[in-house]
C-alpha positions as CSV (number, residue, x, y, z in Angstrom):
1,X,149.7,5.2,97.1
2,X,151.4,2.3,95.9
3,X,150.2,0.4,92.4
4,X,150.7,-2.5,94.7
5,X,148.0,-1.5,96.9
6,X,145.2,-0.5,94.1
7,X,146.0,-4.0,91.9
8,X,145.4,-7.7,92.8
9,X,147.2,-10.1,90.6
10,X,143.7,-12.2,89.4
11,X,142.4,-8.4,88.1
12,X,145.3,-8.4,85.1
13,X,143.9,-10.4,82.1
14,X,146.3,-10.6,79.3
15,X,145.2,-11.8,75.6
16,X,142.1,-10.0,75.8
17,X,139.9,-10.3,72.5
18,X,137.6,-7.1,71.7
19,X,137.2,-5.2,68.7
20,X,136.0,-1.8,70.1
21,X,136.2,1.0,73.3
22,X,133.1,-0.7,74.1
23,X,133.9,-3.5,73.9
24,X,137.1,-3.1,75.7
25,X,134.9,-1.1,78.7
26,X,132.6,-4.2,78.9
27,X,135.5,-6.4,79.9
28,X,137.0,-4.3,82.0
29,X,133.8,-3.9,84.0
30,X,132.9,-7.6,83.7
31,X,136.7,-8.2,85.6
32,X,136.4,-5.6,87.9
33,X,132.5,-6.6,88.8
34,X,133.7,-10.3,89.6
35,X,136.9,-9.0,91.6
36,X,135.5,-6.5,93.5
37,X,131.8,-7.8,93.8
38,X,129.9,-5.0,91.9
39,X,127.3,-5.2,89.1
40,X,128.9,-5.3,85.4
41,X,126.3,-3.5,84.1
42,X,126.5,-0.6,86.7
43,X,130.5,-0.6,86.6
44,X,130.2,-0.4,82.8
45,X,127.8,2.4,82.6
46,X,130.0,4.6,85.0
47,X,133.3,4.0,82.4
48,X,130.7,4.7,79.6
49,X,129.6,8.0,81.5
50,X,133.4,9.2,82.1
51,X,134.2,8.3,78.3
52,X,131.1,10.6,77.7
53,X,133.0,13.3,78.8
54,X,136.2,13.4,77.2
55,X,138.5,9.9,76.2
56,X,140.8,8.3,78.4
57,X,143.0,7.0,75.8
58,X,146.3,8.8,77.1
59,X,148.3,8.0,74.1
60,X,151.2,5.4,73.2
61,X,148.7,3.0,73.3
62,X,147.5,3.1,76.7
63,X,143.9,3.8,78.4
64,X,143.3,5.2,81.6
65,X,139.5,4.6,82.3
66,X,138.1,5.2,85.6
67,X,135.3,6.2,87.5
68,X,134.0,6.5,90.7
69,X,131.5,3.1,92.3
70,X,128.9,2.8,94.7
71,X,129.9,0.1,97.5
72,X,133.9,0.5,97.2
73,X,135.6,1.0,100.3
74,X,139.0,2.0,98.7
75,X,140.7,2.8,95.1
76,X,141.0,-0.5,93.3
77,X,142.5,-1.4,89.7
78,X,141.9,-3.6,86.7
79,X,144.9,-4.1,84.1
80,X,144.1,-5.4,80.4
81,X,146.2,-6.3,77.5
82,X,144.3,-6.7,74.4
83,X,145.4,-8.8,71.5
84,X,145.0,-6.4,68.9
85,X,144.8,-2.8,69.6
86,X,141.3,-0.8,69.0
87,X,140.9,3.0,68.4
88,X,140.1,4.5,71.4
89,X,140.0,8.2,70.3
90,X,143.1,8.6,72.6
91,X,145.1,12.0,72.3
92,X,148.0,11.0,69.9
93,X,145.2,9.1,67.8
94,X,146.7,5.3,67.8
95,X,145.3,2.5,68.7
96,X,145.3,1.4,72.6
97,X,146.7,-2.0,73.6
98,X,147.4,-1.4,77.5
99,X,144.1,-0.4,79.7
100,X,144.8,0.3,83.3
101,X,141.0,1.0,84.9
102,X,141.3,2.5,88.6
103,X,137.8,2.5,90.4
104,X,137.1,4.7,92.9
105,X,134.5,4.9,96.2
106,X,132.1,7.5,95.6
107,X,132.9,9.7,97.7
108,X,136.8,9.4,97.3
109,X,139.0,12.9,97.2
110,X,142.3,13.5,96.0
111,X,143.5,9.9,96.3
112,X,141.9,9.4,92.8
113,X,143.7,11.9,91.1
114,X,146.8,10.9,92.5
115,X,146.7,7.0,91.9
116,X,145.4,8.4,88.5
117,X,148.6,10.2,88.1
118,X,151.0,7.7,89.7
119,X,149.4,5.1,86.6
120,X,150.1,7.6,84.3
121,X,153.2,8.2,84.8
122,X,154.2,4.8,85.3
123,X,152.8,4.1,81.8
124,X,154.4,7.3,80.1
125,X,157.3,5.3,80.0
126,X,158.1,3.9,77.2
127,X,160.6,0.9,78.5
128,X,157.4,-0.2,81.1
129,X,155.2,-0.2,78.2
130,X,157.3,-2.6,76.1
131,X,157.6,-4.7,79.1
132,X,154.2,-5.1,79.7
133,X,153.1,-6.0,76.6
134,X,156.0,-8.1,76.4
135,X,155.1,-10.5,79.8
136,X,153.8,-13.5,79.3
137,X,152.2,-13.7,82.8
138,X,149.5,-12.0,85.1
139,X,152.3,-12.5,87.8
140,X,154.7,-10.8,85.3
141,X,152.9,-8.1,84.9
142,X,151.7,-7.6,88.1
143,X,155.8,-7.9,89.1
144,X,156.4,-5.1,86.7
145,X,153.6,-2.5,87.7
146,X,154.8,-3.2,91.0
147,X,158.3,-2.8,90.5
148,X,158.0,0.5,88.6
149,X,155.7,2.3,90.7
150,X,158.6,1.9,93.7
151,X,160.0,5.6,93.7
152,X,163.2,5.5,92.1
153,X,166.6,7.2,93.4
154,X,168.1,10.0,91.2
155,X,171.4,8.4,89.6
């Protein structure tokens, strides 16, 4: 599974105001209920409900939320820079700047863990982080998730 194939350019919003996890949650469902024609309110409570259960702040500064959705019909992604980074009760406790939320059909197996993974490690990296907050572009960013998700050869 290719970031390429879970991420549409017009589902990155950059400069993103918001001054809590709530907050942040809200518009990340509010993007990802206009992309992928889904309800805001049901998209948000599903991220609320996963958050429930343990934080998806992954540390550096980054956020992982996800969840699984009624009426998907394959895994789909929603990237957000925020402007000023909001505590997020992540692992490393700092702040989270950098939210990649990957949505799921309901009934989706193993692919979610592994684009879950794949987003992880991409964002583990602390050269793709600066980059991305960095870009001044959606198609910037878009060209830099894509570019670093391509397996790379052993130098």
């Amino acid at each position: 599974m290719h970031i390429g194939d879970l991420l549409d350019r017009t589902a990155i919003s950059l400069r993103v105001s918001a001054s809590s996890k709530r907050q942040v949650l809200a518009v990340v469902a509010e993007i990802a209920a206009r992309k992928l024609g889904l309800e805001a309110g049901a998209v948000l409570d599903a991220l609320l409900e996963r958050e429930a259960a343990g934080s998806t702040g992954v540390g550096y500064g980054v956020a992982a939320p996800h969840a699984r959705l009624e009426g998907l019909d394959r895994m789909r992604g929603v990237f957000v820079r925020l402007e000023q980074p909001v505590d997020f009760d992540a692992v490393d406790d700092q702040p989270v700047d950098l939210v990649f939320a990957l949505f799921a059909p309901k009934d989706a197996g193993a692919d979610h863990l592994r684009a879950l993974a794949r987003v992880s490690r991409l964002l583990r990296q602390a050269e793709a982080r600066e980059q991305l907050r960095q870009a001044r572009t959606a198609d910037a960013v878009y060209a830099l998730l894509v570019q670093d998700a391509a397996p790379r050869s052993a130098a």
